[in-house]
C-alpha positions in Angstrom: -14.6 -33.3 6.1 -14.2 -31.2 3.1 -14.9 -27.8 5.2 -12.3 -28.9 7.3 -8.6 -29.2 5.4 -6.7 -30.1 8.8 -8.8 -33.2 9.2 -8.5 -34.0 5.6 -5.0 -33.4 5.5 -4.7 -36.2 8.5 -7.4 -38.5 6.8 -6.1 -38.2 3.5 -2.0 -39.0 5.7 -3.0 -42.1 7.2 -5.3 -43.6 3.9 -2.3 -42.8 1.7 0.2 -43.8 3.7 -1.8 -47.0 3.9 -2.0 -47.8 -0.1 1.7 -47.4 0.3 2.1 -50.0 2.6 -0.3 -52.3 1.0 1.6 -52.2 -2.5 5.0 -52.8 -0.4 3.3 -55.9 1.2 1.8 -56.8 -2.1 5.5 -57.1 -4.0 6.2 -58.9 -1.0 3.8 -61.7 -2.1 4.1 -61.1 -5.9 7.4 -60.0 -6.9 7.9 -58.0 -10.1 9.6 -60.3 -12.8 12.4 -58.7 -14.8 10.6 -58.5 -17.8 7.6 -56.9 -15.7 9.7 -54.0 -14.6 9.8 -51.8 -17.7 6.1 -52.5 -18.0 5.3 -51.4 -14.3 7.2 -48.4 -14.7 5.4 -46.4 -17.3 2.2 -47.3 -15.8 3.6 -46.1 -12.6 4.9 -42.8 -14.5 1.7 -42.3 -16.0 -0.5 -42.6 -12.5 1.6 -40.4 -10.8 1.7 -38.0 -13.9 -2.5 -38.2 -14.0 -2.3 -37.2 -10.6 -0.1 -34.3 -10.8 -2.3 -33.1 -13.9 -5.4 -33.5 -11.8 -3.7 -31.8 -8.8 -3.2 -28.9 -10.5 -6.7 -28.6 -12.6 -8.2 -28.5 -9.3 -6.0 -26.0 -7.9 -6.9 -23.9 -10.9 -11.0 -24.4 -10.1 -10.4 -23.6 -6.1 -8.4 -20.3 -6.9 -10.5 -19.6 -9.6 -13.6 -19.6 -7.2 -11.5 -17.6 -4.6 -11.2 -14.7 -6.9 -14.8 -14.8 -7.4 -15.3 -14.3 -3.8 -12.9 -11.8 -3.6 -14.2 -9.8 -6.5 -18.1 -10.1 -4.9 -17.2 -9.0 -1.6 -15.6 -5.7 -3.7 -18.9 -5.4 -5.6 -21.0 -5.5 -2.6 -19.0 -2.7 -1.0 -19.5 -0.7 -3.8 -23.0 -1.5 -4.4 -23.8 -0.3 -1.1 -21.4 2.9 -1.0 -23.4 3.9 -4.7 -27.0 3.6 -3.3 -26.0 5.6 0.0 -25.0 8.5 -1.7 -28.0 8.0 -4.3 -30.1 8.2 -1.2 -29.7 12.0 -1.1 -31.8 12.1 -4.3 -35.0 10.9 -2.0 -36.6 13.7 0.4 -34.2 14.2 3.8 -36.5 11.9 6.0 -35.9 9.0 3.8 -32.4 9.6 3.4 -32.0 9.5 6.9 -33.5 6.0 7.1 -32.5 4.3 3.9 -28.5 5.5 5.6 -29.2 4.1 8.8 -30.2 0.9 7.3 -27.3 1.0 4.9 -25.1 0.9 8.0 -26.5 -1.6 9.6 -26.4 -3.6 6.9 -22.8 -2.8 6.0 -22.6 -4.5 9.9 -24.4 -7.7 8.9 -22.3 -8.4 5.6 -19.0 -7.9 7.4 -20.3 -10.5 10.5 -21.3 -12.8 7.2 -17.4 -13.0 6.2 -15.9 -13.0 9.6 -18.1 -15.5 11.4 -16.3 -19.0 11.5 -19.0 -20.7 13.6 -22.1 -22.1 11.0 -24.9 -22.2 13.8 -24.3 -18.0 13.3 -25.7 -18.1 9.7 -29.0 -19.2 10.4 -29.8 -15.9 12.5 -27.7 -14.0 10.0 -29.2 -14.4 7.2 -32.5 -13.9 8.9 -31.3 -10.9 10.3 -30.4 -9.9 6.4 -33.6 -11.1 4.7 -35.4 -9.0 7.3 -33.5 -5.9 6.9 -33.4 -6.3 2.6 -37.0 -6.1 3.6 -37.1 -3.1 5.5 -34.8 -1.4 2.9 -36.9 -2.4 0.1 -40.1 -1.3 1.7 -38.6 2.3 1.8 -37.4 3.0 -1.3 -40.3 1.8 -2.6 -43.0 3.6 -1.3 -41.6 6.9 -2.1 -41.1 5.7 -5.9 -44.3 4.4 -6.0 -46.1 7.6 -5.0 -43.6 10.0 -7.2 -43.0 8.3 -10.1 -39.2 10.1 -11.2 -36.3 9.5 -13.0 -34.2 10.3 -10.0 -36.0 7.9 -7.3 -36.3 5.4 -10.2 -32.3 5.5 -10.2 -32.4 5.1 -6.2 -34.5 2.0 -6.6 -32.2 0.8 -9.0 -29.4 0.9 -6.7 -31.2 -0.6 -4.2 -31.5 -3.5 -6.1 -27.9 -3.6 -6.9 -27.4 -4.1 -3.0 -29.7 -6.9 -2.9 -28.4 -8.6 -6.8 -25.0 -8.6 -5.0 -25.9 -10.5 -1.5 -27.2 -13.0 -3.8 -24.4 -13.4 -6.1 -22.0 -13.8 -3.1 -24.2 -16.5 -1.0 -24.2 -18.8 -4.8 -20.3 -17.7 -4.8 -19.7 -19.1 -1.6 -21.8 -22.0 -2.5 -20.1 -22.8 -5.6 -17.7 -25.4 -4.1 -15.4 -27.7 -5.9 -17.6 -30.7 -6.8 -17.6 -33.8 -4.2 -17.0 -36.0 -7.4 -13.8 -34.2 -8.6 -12.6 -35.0 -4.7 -13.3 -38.3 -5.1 -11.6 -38.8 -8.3 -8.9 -37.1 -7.1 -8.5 -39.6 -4.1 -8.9 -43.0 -6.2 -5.9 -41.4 -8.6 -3.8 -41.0 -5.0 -4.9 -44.1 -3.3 -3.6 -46.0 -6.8 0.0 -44.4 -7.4 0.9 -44.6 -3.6 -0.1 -48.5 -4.1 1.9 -48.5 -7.1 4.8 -46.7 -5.5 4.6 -48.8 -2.7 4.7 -51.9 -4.9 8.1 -50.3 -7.0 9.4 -49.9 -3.8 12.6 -52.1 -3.1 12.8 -53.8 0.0 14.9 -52.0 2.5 15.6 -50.0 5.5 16.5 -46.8 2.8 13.7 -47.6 0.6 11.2 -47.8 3.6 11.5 -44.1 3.7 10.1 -43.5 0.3 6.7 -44.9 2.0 6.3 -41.7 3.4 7.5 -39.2 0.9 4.4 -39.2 -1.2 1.9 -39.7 0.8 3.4 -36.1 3.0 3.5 -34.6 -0.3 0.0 -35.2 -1.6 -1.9 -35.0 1.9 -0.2 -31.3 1.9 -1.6 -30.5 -1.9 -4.5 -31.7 -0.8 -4.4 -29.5 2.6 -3.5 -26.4 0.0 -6.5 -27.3 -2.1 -9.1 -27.6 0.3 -7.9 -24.9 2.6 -8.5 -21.9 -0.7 -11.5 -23.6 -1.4 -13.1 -23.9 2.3 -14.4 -20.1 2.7 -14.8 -20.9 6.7 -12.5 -23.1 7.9 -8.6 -24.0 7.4 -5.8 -21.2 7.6 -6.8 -18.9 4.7 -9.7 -16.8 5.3 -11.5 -14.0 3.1 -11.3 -10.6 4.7 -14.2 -8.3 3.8 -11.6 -5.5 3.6 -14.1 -3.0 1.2 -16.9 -3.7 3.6 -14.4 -2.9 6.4 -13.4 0.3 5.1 -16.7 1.2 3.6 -18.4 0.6 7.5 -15.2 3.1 8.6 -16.3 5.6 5.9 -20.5 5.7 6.5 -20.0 5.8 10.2 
């Protein structure tokens, strides 16, 4: 449900709006005393302050991991723009090759941040390990055979390529943990109970059921939206890879 923020966002409505409901009818059967009011309020103040703390430490680790994205998808691009120009250091028949693949792979990396649909990533990242391959195998042979400073600085660029395909696929792995989630829902559930409980009995109070449990399923829509790299509203544009694919070709 995670990778999907608008089905969290309605999860996360109904379960909150819920605890609301269940402190209201809770007062209902256990009214707060007068001297229990003071009491009941700064634990309430507290919860609700926990939660907005919480709230926003996790905002700072989804946004965090976004720029990391961001700033891998820039390295990739230039990785790969560096090592196809170093490719004119090897003779003109392997340049020709090592380019082509280059491009092709430009083609792969940009379908890797575009693609929305999951059953795609199997067959890409075949498609990728396959062709890292077959880019590998090239620059290698000719270093192998003519041991030089400048074809030792060509294989070191290929490897750059590769270094930064990895570092993006643990980037976009690097999630915010399932327990943090979870804590973060067992703070919610409690201060809409609470809430719910404070709650006066009313037709102008009954409003205020609804108030905070919008408000948090929203935050919580926000949060999982930036941190989802697939799914939700807000999406990672390879926009180097884009421009570098417009350049080589």
């Amino acid at each position: 449900m995670l990778n999907y923020p608008r089905y969290l966002f309605l999860f996360s409505a109904i379960v909150l709006w819920a605890a609301a409901h269940g402190g209201a009818m809770l007062r209902q059967r256990r009214p707060l005393k007068a001297d229990e009011r003071d009491d009941f309020s700064v634990v309430q103040a507290a919860c609700l302050t926990m939660l907005g703390l919480f709230i926003g430490f996790t905002f700072s680790m989804a946004v965090s991991r976004y720029d990391q994205r961001k700033n891998y998808e820039e390295a990739e691009a230039n990785a790969i723009g560096t090592e196809y120009l170093r490719a004119d250091l090897f003779p003109a028949a392997h340049t020709a090759v090592i380019r082509a693949q280059l491009r092709r792979y430009v083609g792969l990396r940009i379908s890797f941040y575009q693609s929305r649909d999951e059953s795609e990533l199997p067959q890409l990242d075949a498609d990728t390990s396959r062709l890292q391959g077959e880019m590998w195998s090239v620059v290698r042979t000719p270093a192998l055979t003519e041991q030089s400073a400048l074809f030792t600085l060509v294989v070191a660029g290929m490897n750059d390529v590769l270094n930064a395909q990895g570092y993006t696929q643990a980037a976009w792995a690097n999630r915010i943990p399932t327990s943090a989630w979870a804590l973060l829902f067992a703070i919610a559930v409690c201060g809409n109970v609470l809430v719910g409980y404070g709650v006066r009995s009313g037709r102008a109070n009954a409003g205020l059921l609804f108030v905070l449990p919008a408000l948090i399923s929203i935050s919580f829509l926000l949060l999982a939206d930036v941190d989802s790299p697939r799914h939700g509203f807000i999406h990672l544009s390879p926009q180097n890879l884009i421009t570098l694919s417009q350049r080589l070709n």
